[in-house]
C-alpha positions in Angstrom: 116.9 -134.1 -28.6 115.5 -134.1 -25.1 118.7 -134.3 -23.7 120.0 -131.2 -25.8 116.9 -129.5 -24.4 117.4 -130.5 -20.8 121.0 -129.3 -21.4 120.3 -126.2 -22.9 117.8 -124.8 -19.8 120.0 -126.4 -16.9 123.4 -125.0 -18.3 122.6 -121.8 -20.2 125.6 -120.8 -22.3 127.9 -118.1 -20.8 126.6 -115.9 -23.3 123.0 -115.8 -22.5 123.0 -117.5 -19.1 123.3 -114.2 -16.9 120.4 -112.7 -18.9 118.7 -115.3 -18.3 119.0 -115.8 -14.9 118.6 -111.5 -14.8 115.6 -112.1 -16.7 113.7 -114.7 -15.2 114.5 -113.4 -11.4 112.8 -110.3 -12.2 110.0 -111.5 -13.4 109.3 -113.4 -10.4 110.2 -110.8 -8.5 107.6 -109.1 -10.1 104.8 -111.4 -10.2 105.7 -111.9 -6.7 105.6 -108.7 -5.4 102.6 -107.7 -7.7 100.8 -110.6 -5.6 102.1 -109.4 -2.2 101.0 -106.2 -2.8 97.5 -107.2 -4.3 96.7 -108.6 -1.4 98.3 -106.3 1.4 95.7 -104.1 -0.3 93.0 -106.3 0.1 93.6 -106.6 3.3 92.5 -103.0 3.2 89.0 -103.6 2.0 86.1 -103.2 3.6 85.1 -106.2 3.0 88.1 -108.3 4.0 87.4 -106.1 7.5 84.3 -107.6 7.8 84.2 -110.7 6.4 84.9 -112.1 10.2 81.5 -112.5 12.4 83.5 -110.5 15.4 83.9 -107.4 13.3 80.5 -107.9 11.1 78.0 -108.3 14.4 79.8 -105.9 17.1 81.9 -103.0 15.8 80.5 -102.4 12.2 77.2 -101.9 13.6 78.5 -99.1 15.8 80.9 -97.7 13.1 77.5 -97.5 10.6 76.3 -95.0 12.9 79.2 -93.0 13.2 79.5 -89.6 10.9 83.0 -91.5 9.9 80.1 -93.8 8.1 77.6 -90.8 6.9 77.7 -86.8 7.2 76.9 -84.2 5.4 79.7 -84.1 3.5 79.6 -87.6 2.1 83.1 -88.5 2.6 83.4 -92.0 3.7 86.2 -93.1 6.2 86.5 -97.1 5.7 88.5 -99.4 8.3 91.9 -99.2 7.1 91.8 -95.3 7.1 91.9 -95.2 10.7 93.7 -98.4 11.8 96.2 -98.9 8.6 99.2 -96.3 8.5 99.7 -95.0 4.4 103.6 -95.7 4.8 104.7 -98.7 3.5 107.2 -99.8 6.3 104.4 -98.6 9.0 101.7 -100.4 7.3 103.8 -103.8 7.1 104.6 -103.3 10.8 100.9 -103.4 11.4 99.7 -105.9 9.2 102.4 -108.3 11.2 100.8 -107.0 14.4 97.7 -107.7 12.9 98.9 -111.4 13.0 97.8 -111.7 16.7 94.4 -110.9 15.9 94.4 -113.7 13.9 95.6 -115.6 16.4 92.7 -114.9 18.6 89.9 -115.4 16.2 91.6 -118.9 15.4 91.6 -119.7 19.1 88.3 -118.2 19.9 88.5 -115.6 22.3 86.5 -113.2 20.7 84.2 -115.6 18.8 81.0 -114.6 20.4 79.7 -111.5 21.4 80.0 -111.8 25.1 83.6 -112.7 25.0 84.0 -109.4 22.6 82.4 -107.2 25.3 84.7 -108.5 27.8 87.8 -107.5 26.3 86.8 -104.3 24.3 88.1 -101.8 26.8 91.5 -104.2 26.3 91.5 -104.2 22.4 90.7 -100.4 22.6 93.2 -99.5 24.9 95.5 -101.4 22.5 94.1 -99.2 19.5 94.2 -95.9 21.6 98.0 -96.7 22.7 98.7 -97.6 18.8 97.2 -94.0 18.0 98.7 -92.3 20.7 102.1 -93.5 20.0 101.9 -92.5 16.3 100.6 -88.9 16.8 97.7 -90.2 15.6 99.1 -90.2 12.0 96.2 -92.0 10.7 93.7 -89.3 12.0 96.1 -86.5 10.3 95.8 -88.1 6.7 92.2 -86.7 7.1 92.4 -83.7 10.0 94.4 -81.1 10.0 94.8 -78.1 12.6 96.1 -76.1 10.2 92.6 -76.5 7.8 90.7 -76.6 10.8 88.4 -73.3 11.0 87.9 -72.6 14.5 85.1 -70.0 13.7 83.0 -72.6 11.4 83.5 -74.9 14.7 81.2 -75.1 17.8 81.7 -72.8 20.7 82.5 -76.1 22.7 84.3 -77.4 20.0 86.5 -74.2 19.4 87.2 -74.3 22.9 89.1 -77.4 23.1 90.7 -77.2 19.9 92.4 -74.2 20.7 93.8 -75.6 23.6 94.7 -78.8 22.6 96.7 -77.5 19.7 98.7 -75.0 22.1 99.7 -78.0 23.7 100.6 -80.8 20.7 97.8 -83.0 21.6 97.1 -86.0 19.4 93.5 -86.6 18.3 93.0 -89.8 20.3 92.8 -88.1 23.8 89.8 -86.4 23.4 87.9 -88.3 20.3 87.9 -91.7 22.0 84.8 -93.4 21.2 84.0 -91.6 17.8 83.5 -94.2 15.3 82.6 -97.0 18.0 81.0 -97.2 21.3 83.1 -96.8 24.4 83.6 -99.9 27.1 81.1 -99.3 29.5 83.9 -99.6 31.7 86.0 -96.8 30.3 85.7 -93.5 32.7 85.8 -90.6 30.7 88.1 -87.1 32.0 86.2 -84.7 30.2 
């Protein structure tokens, strides 16, 4: 009897062994990319952001003071809105870029906060290139010159925007520093 069962899974009849074969792949092709995608999207959390001391005791800090953390309106921006693209091929891209950050928390060069401080004008010059490169796509999920109200807006604020649209700016130029502290060594054009 076991050998008739061993038989029967190992060579599936030609009638059912196809169907079989069609059957089983795609449920593990399912369960496997239900699992993938689980936890891409954890990776998304803001908890998964922070669950590293470097993030947790230097930039959360800053970003819980930011009106991306609390305004008037109540809308809160979380990590992954501003550093994650919505695309699926984009976001992959960056979670495999996001492998090197990984690298350096398992090597230690930004373990304390001293060695954090030393290369935040380096990590966000690498975010501000990122942005800058991509139009600042993840800013647009959110911002919009075409919603934006230029009467509702500042007199300063109105000013700039103008402009800036005229000329196809992306956000990043002028809103460096809005949901964490600038480098103290970063000189600002204004």
């Amino acid at each position: 009897m076991l050998a008739a069962l061993k038989r029967w899974f190992l060579l599936p009849s030609r009638r059912y062994g196809a169907g079989v074969i069609f059957v089983v792949g795609t449920i593990t092709g399912i369960v496997f990319w239900g699992g993938f995608n689980t936890f891409v999207e954890y990776t998304n959390t803001m908890d998964f952001c922070i669950s590293c001391h470097e993030m947790r005791d230097t930039i959360y800090p800053e970003y819980q003071e930011s009106k991306h953390y609390s305004n008037a309106s109540g809308v809160r921006v979380t990590c992954a809105d501003c550093h994650v693209p919505r695309s699926w091929g984009a976001k992959i891209a960056r979670k495999i870029r996001a492998s090197n950050e990984l690298y350096h928390k398992l090597v230690g060069s930004i373990d304390t906060k001293e060695k954090f401080e030393a290369k935040r004008l380096q990590l966000a010059e690498n975010v501000w290139q990122a942005m800058e490169s991509s139009d600042s796509r993840e800013c647009r999920n959110c911002h919009s010159y075409d919603a934006m109200n230029f009467h509702d807006q500042t007199r300063r604020g109105a000013k700039k925007m103008k402009p800036a649209l005229e000329k196809g700016q992306t956000c990043i130029e002028c809103h460096k520093g809005v949901a964490h502290k600038l480098p103290p060594e970063y000189e600002e054009d204004d």
